[in-house]
C-alpha positions as CSV (number, residue, x, y, z in Angstrom):
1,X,-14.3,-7.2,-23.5
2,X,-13.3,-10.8,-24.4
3,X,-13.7,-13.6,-21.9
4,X,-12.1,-17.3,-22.0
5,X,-10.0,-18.3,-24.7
6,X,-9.1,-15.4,-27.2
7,X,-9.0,-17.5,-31.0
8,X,-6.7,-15.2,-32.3
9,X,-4.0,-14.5,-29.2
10,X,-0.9,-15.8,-29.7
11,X,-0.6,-19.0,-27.8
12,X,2.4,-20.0,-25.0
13,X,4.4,-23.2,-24.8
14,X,6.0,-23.9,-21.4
15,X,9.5,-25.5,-21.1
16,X,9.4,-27.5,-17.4
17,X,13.1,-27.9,-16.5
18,X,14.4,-30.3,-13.8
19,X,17.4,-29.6,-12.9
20,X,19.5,-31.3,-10.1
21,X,21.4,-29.6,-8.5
22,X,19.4,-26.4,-9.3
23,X,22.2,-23.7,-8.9
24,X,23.8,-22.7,-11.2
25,X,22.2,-24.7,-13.6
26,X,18.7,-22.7,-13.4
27,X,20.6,-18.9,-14.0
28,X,22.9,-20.4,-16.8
29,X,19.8,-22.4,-18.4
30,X,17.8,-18.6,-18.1
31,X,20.7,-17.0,-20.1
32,X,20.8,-19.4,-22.6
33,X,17.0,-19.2,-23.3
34,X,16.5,-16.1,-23.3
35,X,18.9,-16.2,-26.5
36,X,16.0,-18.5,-27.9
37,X,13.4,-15.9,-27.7
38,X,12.1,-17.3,-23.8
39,X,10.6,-14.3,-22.3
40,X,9.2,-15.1,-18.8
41,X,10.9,-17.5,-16.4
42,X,10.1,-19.0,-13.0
43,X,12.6,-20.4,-10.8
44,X,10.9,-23.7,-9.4
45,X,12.2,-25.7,-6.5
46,X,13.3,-28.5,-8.5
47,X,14.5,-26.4,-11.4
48,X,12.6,-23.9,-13.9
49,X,9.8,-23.5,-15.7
50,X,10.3,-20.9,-18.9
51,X,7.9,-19.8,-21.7
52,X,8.2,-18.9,-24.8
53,X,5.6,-18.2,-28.1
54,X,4.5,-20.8,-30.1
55,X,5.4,-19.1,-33.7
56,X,9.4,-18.2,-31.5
57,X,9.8,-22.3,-31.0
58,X,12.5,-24.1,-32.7
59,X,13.1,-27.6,-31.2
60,X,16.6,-27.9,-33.3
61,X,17.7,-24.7,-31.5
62,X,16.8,-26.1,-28.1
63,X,18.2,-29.5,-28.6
64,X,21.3,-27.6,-29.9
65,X,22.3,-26.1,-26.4
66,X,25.1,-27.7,-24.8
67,X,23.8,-27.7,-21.2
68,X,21.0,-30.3,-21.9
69,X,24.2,-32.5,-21.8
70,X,26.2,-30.7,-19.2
71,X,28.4,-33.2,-16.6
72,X,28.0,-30.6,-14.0
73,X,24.1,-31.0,-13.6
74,X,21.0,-34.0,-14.6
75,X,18.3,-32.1,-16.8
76,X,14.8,-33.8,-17.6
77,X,12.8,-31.4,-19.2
78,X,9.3,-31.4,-21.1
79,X,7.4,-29.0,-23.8
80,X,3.0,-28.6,-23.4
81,X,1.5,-25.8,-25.0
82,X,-0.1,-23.3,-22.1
83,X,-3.9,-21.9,-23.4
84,X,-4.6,-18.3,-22.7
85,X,-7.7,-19.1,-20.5
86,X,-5.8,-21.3,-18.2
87,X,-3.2,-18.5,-16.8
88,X,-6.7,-16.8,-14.2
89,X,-6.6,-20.1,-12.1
90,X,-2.9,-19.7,-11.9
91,X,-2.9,-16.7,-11.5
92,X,-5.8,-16.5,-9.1
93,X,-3.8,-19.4,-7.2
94,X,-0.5,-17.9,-6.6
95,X,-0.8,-14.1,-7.2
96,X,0.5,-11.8,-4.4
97,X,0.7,-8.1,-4.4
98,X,3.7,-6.4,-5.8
99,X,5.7,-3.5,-3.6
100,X,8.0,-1.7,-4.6
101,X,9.2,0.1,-1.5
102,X,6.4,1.6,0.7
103,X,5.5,3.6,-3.2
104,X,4.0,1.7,-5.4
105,X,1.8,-1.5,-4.7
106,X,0.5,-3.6,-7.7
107,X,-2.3,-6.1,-6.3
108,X,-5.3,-8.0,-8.0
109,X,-8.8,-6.9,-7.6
110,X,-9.7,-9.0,-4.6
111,X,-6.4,-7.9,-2.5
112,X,-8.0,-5.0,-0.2
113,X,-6.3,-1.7,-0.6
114,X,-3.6,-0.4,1.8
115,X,-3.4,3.2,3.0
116,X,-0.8,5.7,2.4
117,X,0.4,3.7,-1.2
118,X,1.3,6.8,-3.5
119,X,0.1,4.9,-6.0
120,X,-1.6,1.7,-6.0
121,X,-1.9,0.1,-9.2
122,X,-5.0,-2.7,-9.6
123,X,-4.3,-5.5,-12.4
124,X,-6.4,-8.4,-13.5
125,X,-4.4,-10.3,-15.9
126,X,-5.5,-12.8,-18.1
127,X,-2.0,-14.3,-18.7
128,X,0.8,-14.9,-16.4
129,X,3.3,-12.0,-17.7
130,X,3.8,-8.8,-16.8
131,X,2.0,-8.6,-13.6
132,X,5.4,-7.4,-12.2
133,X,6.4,-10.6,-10.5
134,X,9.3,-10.9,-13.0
135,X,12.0,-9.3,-11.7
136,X,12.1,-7.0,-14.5
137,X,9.1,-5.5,-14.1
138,X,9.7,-4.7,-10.8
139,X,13.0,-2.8,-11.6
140,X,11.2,-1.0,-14.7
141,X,8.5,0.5,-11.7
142,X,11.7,0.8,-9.2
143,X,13.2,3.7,-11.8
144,X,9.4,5.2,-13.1
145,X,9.2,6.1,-9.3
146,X,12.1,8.3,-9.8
147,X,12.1,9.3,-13.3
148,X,10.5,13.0,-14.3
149,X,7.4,12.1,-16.3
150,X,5.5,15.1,-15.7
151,X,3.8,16.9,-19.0
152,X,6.3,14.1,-20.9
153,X,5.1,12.0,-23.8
154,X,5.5,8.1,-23.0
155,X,5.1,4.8,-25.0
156,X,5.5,1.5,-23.2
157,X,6.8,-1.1,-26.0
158,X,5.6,-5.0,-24.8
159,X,2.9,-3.2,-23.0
160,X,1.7,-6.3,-21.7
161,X,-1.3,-5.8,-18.8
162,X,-0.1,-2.2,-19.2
163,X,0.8,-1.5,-15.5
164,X,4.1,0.7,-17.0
165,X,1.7,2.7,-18.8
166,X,-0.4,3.3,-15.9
167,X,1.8,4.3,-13.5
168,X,3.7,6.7,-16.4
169,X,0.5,8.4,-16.5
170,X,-0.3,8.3,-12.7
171,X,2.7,10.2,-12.5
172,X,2.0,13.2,-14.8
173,X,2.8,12.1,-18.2
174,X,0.9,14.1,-20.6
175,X,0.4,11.1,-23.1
176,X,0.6,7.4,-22.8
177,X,0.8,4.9,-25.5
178,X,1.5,1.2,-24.6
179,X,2.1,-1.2,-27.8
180,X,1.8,-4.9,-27.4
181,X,1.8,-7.7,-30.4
182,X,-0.4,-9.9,-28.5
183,X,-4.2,-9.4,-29.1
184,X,-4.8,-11.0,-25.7
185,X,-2.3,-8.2,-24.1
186,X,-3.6,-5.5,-26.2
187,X,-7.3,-6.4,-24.8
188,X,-6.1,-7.1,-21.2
189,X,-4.0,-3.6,-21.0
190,X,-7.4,-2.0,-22.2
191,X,-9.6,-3.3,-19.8
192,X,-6.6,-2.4,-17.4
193,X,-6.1,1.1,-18.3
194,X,-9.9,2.0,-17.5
195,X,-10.0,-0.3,-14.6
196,X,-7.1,2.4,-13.4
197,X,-8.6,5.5,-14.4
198,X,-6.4,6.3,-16.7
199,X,-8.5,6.4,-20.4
200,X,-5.8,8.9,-21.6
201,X,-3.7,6.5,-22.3
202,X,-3.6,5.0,-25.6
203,X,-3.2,1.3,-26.3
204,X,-2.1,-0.3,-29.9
205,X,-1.6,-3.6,-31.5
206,X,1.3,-4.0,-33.1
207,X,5.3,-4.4,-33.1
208,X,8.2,-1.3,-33.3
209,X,6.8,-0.3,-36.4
210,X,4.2,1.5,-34.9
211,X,6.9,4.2,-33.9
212,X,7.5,5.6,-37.3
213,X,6.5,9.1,-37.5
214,X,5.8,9.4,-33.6
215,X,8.0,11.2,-31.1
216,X,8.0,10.5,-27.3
217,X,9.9,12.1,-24.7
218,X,10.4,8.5,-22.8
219,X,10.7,5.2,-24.4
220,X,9.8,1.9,-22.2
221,X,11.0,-1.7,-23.1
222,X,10.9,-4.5,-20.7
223,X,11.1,-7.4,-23.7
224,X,14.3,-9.3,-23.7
225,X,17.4,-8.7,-25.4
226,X,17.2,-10.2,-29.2
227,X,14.0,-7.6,-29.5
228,X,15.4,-5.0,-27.8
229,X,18.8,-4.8,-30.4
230,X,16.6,-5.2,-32.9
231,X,14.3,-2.7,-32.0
232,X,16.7,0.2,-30.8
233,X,16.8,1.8,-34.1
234,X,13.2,2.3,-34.0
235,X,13.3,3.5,-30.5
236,X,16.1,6.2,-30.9
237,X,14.2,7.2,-34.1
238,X,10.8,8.0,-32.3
239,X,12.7,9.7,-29.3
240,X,13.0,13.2,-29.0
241,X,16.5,15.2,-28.4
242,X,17.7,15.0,-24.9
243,X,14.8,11.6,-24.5
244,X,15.4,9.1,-22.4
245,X,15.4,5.0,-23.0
246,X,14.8,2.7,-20.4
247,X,14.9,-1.1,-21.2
248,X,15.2,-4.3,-19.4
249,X,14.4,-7.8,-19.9
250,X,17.8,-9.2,-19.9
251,X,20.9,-10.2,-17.4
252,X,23.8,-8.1,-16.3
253,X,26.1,-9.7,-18.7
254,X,23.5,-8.7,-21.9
255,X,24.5,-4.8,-20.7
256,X,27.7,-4.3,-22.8
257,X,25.8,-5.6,-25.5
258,X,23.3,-3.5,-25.3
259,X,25.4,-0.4,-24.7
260,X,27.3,-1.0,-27.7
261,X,24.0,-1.1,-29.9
262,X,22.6,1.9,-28.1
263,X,25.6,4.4,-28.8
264,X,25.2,3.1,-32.6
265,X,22.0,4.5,-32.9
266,X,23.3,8.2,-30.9
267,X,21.8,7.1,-27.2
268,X,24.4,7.6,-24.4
269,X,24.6,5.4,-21.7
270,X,23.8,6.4,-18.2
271,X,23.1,4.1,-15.7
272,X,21.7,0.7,-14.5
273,X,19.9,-1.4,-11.4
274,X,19.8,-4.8,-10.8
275,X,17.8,-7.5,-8.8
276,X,18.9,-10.9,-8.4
277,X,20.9,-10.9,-12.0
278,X,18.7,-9.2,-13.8
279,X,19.1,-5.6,-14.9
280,X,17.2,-2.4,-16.1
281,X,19.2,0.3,-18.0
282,X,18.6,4.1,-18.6
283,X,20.0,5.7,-21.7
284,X,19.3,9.4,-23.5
285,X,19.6,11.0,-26.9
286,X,22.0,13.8,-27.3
């Protein structure tokens, strides 16, 4: 497997907000870049820091948001480009283990194991997303611990380190695939898959259009909302009759949205869960 900086991953910029007063600049600033293609977000004590992809980065859209010149709140704000290899010191740094109840634990390789986890998921990422810090991730684990997966067919879209996908199969399902654009996320959610025992599970490089010609019996998408309407098409397609579609990524206010799209492409809205604002939504196929 690949070590340092990966020459063909596709690189991060980081947008460092300073915002004073923080609230409720930080949530409405969130919203609004998430519009922008921002995916990952971390609420600082002096504001936020958000990230985004390098190719997804349009200055003129940014400098385009009215907030930047809000009455209401002072915002400094500055762009740097974030390298792959940088995000293990960070991560190393600041990483704490995820729990999600007294069910499912997600911890790094150097946090000792605790007894009586159901499952307890080991991840070593070698960028700073997906790890299940984001609030997101946590909610998408939150409903896998109660959804039926057993002798179900599975694909986690925006795979990312994989730790959907391995706790879908750690729970029975009879096939796994987890799909991620990002070499450096398609080569970290391998190395995570077999650091979890879980080779069955199938990892591929590559967007939505992967789908085509595939049929699952669950579809996972924690991405954010612009790729999630334009991906539920593809979704629906590759879901089987009576299928289920869980996606988050996006605020409370995105769910109407989102719900509107779903029931165009014949998924029926069931229901949703939120933590701190953001939400996670479960929809089937009739």
């Amino acid at each position: 497997m690949p070590s340092g900086n990966a020459p063909d991953s596709i690189r991060y910029l980081r947008c460092t907000l300073e915002l004073d007063p923080v609230q409720p600049a930080s949530e409405i600033f969130i919203a609004a870049l998430s519009e922008l293609g921002f995916e990952s977000f971390e609420e600082t004590e002096t504001g936020l820091n958000a990230y985004i992809r390098e190719p997804l980065w349009k200055e003129a859209d940014f400098l385009d948001l009215p907030y930047l010149a809000s009455p209401a709140w002072k915002v400094g704000y500055t762009i740097e480009p974030i390298e792959p290899e940088n995000w293990n010191a960070v991560w190393e740094r600041e990483y704490e283990p995820i729990e999600v109840g007294e069910r499912c634990r997600v911890r790094a390789p150097f946090h000792p194991k605790v007894a009586g986890i159901p499952y307890e998921i080991e991840i070593a990422p070698k960028m700073s997303f997906g790890t299940g810090h984001h609030q997101t991730t946590w909610l998408m684990l939150d409903y896998l611990l109660d959804l039926d997966l057993q002798g179900k067919e599975v694909v986690d879209m925006g795979s990312g380190t994989g730790v959907l996908a391995i706790l879908a199969a750690m729970r029975g399902a009879s096939r796994v695939t987890a799909i991620d654009i990002d070499p450096w996320a398609f080569e970290n959610c391998r190395e995570n898959i077999l650091r979890n025992g879980q080779p069955q599970v199938e990892v591929l490089q590559g967007d939505a259009g992967l789908l085509a010609g595939r049929q699952f019996d669950v579809v996972l998408a924690n991405i954010n909302k612009n790729i999630l309407l334009a991906d539920l098409p593809a979704y629906a397609g590759a879901l089987a009759p009576g299928g289920q579609v869980l996606l988050s990524g996006f605020y409370r206010a995105d769910l109407p949205d989102l719900r509107e799209a779903a029931q165009a492409v014949g998924l029926h809205y069931l229901e949703f869960r939120e933590r701190e604002a953001w939400t996670a939504a479960l929809f089937e196929k009739g």
